[in-house]
Gaussian input, Z-matrix of N, CA and C with variables (Angstrom, degrees):
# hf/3-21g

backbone

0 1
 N
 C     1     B1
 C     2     B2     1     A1
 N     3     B3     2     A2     1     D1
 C     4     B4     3     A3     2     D2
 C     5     B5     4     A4     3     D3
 N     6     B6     5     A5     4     D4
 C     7     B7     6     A6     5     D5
 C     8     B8     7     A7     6     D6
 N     9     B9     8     A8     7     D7
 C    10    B10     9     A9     8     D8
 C    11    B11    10    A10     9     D9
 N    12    B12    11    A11    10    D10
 C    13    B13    12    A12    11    D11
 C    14    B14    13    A13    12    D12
 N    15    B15    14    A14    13    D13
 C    16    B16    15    A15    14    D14
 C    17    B17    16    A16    15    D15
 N    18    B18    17    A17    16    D16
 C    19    B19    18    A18    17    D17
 C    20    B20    19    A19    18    D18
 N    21    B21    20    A20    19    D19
 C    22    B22    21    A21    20    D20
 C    23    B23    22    A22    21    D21
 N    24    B24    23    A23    22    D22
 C    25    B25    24    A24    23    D23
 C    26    B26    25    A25    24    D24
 N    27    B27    26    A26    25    D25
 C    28    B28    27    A27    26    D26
 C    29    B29    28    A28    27    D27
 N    30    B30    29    A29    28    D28
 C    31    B31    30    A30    29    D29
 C    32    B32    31    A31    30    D30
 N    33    B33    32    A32    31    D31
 C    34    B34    33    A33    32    D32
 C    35    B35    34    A34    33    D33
 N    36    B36    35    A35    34    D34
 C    37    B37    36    A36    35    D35
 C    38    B38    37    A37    36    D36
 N    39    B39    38    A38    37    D37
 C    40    B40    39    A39    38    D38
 C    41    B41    40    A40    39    D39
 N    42    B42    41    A41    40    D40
 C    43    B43    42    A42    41    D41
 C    44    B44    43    A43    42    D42
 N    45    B45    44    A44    43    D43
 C    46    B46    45    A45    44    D44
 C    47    B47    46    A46    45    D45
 N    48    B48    47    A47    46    D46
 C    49    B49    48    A48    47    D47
 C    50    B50    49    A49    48    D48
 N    51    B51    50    A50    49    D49
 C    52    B52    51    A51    50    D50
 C    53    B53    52    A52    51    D51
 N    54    B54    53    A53    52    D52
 C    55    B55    54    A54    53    D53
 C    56    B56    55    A55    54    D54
 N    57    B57    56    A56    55    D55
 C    58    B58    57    A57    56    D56
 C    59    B59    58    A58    57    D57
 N    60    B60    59    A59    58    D58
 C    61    B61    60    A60    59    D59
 C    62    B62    61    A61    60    D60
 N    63    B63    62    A62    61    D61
 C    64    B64    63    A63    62    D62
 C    65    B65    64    A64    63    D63
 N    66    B66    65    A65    64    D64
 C    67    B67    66    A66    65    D65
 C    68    B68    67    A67    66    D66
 N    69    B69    68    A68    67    D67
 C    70    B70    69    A69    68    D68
 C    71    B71    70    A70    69    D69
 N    72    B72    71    A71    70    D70
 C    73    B73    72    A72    71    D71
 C    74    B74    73    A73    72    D72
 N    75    B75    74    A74    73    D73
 C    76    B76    75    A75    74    D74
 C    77    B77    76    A76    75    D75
 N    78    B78    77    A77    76    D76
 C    79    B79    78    A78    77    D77
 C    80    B80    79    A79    78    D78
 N    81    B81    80    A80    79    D79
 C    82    B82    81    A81    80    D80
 C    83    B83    82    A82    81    D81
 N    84    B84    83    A83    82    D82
 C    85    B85    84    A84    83    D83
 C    86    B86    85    A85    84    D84
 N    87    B87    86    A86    85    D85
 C    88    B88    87    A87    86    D86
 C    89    B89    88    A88    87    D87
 N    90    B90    89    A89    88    D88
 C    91    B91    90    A90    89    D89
 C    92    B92    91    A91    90    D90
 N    93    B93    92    A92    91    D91
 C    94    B94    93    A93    92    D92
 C    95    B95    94    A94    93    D93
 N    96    B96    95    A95    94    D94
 C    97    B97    96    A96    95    D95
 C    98    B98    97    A97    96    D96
 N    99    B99    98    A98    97    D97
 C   100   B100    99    A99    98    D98
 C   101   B101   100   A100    99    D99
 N   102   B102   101   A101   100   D100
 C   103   B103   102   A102   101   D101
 C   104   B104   103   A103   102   D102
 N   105   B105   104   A104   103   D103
 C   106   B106   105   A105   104   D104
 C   107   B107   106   A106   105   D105
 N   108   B108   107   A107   106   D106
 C   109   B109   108   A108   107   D107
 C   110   B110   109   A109   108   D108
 N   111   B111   110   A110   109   D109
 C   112   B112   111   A111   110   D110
 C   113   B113   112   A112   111   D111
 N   114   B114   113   A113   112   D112
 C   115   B115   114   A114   113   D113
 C   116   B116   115   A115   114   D114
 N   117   B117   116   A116   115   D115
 C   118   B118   117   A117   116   D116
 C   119   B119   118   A118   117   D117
 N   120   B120   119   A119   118   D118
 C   121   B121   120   A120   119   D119
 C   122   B122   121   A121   120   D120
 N   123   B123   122   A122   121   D121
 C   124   B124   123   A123   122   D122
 C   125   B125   124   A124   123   D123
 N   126   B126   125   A125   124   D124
 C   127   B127   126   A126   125   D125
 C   128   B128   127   A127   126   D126
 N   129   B129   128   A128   127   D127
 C   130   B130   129   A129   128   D128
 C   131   B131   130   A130   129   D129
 N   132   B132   131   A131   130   D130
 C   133   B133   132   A132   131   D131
 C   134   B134   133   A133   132   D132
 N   135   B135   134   A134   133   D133
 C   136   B136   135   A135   134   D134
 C   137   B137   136   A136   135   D135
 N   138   B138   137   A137   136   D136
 C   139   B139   138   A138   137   D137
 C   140   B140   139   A139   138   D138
 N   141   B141   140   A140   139   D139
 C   142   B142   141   A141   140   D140
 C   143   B143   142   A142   141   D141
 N   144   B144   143   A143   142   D142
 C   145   B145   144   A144   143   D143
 C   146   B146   145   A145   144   D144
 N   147   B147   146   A146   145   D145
 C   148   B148   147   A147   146   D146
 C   149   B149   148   A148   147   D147
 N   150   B150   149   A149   148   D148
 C   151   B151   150   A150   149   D149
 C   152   B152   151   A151   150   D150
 N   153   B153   152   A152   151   D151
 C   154   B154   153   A153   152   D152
 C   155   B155   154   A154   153   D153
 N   156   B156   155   A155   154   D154
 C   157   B157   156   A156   155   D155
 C   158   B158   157   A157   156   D156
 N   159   B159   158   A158   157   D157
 C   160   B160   159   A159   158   D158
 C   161   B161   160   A160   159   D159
 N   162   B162   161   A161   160   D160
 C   163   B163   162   A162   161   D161
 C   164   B164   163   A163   162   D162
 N   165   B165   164   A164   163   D163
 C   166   B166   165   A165   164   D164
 C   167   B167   166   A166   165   D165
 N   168   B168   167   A167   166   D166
 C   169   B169   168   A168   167   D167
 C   170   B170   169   A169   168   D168
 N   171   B171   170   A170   169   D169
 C   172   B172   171   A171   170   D170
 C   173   B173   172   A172   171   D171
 N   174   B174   173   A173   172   D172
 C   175   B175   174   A174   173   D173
 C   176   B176   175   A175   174   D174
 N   177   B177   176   A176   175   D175
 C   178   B178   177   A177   176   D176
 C   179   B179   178   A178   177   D177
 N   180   B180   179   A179   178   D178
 C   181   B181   180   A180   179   D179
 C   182   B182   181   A181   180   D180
 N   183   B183   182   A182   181   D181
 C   184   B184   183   A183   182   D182
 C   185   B185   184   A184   183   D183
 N   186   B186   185   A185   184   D184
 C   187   B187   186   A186   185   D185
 C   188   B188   187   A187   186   D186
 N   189   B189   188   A188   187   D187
 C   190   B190   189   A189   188   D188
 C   191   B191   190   A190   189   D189
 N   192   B192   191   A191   190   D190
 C   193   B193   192   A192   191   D191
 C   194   B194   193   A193   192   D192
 N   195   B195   194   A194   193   D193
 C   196   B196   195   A195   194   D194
 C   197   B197   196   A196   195   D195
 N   198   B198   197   A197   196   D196
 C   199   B199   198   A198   197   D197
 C   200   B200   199   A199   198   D198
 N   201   B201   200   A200   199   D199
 C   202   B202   201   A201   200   D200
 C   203   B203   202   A202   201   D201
 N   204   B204   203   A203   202   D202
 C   205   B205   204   A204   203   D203
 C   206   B206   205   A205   204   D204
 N   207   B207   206   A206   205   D205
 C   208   B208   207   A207   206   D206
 C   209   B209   208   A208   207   D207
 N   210   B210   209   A209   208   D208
 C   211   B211   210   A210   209   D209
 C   212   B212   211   A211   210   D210
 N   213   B213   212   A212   211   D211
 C   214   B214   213   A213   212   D212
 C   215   B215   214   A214   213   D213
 N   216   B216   215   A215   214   D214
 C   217   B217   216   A216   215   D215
 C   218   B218   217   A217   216   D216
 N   219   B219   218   A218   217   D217
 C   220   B220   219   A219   218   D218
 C   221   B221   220   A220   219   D219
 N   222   B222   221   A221   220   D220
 C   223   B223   222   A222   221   D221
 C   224   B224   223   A223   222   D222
 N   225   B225   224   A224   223   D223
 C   226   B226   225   A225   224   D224
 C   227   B227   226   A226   225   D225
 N   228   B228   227   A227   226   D226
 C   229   B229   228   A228   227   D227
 C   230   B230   229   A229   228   D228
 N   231   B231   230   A230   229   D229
 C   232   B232   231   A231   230   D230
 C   233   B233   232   A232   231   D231
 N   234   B234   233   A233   232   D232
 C   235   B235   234   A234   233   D233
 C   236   B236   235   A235   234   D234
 N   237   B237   236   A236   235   D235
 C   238   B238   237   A237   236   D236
 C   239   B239   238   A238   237   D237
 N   240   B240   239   A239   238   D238
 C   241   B241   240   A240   239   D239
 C   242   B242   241   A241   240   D240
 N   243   B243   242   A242   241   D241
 C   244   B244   243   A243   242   D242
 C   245   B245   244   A244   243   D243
 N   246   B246   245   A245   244   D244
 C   247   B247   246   A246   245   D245
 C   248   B248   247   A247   246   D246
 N   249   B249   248   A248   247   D247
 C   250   B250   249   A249   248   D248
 C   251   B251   250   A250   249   D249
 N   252   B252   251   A251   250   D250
 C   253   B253   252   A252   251   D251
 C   254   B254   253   A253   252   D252
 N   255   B255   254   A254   253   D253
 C   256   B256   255   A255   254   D254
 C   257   B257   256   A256   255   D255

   B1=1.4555
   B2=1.5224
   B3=1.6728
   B4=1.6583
   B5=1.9671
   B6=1.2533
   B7=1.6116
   B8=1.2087
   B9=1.7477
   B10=1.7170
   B11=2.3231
   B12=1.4744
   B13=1.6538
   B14=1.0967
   B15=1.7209
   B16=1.3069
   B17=1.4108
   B18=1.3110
   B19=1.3029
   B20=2.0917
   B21=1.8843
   B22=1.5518
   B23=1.6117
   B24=1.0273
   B25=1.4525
   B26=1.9021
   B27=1.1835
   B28=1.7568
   B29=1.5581
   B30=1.3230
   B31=1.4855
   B32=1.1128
   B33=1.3284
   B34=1.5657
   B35=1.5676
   B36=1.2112
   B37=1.3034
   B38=1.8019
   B39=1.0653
   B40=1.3665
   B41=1.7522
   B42=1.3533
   B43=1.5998
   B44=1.1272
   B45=1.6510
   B46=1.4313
   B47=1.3879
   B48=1.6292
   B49=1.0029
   B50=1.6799
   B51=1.5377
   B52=1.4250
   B53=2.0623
   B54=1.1928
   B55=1.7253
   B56=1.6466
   B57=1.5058
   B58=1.6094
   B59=1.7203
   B60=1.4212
   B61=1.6619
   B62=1.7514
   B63=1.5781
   B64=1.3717
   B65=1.9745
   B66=1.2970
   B67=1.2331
   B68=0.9295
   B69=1.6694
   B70=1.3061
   B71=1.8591
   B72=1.3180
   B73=1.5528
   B74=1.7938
   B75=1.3490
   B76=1.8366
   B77=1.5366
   B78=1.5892
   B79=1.3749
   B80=1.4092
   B81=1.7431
   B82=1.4518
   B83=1.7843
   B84=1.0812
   B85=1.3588
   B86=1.2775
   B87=1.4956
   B88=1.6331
   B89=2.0664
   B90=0.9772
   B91=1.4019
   B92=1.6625
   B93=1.5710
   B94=1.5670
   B95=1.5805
   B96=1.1449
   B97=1.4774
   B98=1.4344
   B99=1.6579
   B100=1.4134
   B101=1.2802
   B102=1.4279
   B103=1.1906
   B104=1.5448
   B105=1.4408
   B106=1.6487
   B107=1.4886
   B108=1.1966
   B109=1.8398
   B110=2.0138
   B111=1.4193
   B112=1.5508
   B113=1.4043
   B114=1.2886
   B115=1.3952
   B116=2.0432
   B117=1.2408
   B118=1.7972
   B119=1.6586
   B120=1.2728
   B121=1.6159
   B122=1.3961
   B123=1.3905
   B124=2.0286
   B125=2.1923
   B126=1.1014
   B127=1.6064
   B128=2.0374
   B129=1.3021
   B130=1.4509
   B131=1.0160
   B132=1.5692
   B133=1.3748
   B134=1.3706
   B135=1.4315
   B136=1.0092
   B137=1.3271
   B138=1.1616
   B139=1.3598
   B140=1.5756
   B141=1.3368
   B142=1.4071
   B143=1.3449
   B144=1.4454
   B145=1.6600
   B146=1.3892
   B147=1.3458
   B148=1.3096
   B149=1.5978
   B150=0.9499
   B151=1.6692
   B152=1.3294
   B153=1.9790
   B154=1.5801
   B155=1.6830
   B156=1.4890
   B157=1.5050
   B158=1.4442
   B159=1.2314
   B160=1.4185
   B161=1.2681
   B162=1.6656
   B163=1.5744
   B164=1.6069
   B165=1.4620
   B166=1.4946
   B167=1.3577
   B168=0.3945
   B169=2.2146
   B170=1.7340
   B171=1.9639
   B172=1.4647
   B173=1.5088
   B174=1.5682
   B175=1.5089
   B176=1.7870
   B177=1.0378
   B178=1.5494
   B179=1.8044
   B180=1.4361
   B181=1.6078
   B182=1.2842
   B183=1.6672
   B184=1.5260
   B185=1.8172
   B186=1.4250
   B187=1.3697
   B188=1.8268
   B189=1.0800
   B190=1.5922
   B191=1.5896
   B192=1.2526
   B193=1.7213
   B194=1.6704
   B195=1.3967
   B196=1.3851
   B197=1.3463
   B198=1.3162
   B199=1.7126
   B200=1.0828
   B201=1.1289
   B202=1.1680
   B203=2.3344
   B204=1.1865
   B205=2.1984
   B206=1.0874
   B207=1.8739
   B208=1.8234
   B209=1.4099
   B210=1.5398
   B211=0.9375
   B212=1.4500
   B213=1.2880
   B214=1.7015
   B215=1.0614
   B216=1.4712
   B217=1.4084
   B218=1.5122
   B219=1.4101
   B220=1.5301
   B221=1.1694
   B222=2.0692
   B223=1.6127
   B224=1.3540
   B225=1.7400
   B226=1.0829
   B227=1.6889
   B228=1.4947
   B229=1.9866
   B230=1.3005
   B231=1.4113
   B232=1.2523
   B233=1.8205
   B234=1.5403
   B235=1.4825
   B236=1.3837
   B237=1.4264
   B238=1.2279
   B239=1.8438
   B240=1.0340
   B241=1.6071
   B242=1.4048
   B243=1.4540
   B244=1.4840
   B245=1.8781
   B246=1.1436
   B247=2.0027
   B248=1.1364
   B249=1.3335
   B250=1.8783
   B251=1.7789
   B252=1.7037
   B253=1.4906
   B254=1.3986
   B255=1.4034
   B256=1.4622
   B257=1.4085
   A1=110.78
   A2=114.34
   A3=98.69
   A4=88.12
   A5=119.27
   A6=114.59
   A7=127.07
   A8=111.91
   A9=81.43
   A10=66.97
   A11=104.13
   A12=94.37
   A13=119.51
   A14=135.22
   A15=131.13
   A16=97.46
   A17=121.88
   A18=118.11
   A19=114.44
   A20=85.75
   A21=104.31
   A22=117.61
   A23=120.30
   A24=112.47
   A25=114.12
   A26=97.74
   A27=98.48
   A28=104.07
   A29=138.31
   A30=135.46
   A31=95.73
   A32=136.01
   A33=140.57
   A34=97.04
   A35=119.50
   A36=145.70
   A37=100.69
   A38=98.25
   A39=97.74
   A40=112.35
   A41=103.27
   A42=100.97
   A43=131.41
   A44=117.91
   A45=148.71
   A46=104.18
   A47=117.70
   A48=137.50
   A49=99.98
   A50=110.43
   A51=123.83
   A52=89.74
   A53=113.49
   A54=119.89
   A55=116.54
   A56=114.01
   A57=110.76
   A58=110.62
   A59=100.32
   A60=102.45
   A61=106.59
   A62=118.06
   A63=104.95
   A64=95.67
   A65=106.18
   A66=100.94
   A67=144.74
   A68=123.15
   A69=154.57
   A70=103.79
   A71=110.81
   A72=103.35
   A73=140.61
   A74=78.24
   A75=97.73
   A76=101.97
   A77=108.19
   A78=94.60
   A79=130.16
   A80=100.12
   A81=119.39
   A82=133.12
   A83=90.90
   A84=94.93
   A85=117.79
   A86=131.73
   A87=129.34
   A88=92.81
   A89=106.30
   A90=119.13
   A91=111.72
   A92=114.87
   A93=114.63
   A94=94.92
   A95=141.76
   A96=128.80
   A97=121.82
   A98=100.74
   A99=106.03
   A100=126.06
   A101=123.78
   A102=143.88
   A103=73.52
   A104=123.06
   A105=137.37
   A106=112.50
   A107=103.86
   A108=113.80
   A109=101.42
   A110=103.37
   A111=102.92
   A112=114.94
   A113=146.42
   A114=136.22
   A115=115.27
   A116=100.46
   A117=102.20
   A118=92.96
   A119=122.25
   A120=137.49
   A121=124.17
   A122=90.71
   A123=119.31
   A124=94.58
   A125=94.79
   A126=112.64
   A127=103.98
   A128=102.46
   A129=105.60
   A130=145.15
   A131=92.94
   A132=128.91
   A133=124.86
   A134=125.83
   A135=136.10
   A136=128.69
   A137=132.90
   A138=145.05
   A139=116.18
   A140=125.49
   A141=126.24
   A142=100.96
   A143=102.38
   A144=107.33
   A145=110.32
   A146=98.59
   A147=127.93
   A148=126.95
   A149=138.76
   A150=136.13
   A151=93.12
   A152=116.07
   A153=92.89
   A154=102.72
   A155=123.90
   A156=114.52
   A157=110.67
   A158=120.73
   A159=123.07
   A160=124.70
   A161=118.84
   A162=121.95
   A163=76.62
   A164=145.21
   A165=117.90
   A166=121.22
   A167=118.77
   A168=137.11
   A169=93.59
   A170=122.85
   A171=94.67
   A172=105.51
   A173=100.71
   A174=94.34
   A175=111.92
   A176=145.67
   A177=120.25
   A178=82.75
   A179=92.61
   A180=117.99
   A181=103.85
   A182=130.23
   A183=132.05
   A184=94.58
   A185=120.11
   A186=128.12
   A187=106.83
   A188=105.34
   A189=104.77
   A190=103.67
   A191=118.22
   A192=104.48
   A193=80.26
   A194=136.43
   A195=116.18
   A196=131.16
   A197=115.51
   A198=119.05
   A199=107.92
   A200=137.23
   A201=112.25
   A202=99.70
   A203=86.49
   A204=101.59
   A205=90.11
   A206=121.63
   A207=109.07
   A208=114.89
   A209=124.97
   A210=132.41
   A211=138.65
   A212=125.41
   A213=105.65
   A214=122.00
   A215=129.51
   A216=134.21
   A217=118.07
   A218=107.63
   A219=108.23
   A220=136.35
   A221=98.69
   A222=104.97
   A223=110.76
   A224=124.61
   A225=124.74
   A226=87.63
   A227=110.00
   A228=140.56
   A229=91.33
   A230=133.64
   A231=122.18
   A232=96.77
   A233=86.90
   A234=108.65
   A235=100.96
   A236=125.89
   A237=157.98
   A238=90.51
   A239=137.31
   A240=145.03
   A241=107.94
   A242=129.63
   A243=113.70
   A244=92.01
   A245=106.20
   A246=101.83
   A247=115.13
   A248=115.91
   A249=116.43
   A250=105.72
   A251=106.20
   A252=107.82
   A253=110.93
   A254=128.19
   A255=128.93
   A256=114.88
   D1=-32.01
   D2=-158.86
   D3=-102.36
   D4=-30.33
   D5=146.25
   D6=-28.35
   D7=-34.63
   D8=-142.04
   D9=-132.67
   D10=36.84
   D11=167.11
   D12=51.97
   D13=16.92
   D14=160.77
   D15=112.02
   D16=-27.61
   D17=-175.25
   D18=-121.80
   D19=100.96
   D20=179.94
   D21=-34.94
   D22=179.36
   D23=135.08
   D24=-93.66
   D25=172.35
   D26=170.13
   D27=-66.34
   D28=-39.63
   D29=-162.17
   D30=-71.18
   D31=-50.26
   D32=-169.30
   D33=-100.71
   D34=81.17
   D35=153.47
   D36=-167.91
   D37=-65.47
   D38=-171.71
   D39=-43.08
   D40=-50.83
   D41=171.20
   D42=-71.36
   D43=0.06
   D44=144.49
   D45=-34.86
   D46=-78.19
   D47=-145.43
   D48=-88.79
   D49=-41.15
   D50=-172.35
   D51=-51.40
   D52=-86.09
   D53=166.20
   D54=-5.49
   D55=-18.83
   D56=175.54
   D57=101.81
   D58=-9.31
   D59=176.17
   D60=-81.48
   D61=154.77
   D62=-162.82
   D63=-128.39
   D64=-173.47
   D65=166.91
   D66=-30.69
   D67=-57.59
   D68=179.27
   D69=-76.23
   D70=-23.36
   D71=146.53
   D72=-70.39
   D73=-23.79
   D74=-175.91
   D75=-82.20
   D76=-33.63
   D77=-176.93
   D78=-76.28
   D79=-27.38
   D80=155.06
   D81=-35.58
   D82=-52.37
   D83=166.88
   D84=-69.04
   D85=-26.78
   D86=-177.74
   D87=-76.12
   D88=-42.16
   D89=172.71
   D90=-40.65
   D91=-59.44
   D92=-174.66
   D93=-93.66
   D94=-6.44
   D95=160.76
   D96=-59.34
   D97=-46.17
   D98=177.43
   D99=-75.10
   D100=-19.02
   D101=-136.03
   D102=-103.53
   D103=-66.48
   D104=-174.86
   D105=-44.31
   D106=-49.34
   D107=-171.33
   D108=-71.65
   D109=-44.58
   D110=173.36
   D111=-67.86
   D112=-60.54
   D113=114.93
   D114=29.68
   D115=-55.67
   D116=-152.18
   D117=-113.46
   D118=-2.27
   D119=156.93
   D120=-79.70
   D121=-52.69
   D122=-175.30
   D123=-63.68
   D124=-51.66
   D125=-172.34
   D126=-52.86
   D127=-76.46
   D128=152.87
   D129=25.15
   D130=-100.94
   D131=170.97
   D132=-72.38
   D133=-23.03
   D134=141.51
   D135=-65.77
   D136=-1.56
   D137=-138.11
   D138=3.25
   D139=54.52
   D140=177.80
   D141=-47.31
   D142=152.75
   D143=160.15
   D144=-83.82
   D145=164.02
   D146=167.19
   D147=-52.82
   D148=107.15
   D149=170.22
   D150=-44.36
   D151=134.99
   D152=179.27
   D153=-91.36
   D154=11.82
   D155=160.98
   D156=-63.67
   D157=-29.11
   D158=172.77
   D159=-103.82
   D160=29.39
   D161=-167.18
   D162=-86.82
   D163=-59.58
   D164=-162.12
   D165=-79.08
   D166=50.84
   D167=-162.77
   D168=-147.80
   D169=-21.96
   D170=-164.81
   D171=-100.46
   D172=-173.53
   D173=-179.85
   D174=-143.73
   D175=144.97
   D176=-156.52
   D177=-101.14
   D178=135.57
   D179=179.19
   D180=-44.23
   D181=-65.68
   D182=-149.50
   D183=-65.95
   D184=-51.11
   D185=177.42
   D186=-39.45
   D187=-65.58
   D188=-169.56
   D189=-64.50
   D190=-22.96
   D191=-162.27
   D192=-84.30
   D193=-71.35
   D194=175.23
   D195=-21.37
   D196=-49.16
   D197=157.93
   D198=-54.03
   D199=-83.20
   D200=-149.53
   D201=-123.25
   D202=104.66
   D203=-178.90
   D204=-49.25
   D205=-56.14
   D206=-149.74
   D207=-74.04
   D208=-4.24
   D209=-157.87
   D210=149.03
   D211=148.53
   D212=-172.88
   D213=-90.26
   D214=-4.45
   D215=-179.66
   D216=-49.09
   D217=-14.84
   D218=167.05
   D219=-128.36
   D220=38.82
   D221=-165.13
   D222=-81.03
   D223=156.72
   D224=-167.99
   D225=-85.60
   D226=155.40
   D227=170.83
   D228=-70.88
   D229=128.29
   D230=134.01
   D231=-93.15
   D232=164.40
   D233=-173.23
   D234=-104.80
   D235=149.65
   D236=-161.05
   D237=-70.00
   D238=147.97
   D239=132.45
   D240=-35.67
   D241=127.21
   D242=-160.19
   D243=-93.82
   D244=-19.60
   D245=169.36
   D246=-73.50
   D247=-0.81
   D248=-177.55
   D249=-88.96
   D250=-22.50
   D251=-174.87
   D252=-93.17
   D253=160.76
   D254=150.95
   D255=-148.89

């Protein structure tokens, strides 16, 4: 879904559904996508900090949008300061 911009292909639904997952599963997931992306906007703009369980997982916004203009799907991780964790 977040690959393919909201819009599946038919093969990757059907094998969605083929697997035993049903409608009301498919919609679920548009449900925690949005829920995630509003979440990772809301966060942002506020500039919350970082959980430092998740300081090496983060990445500073202005850095990645310079990496990558078309989009962030391929921003590089920076890694945490390893004296910043414990």
């Amino acid at each position: 879904m977040v690959e393919t911009r909201g819009n599946p292909t038919k093969p990757a639904v059907d094998a969605f559904l083929a697997a035993g997952y049903g409608e009301q599963q498919v919609l679920g997931i548009v449900l925690a996508i949005a829920c995630k992306t509003f979440s990772n906007y809301v966060n942002l703009l506020a500039s919350t900090p970082t959980d430092p369980a998740f300081a090496p997982y983060s990445m500073d916004w202005h850095i990645a949008r310079r990496a990558c203009p078309g989009g962030l799907q391929h921003a590089p991780v920076q890694q945490a300061p390893e004296e910043g964790i414990k």
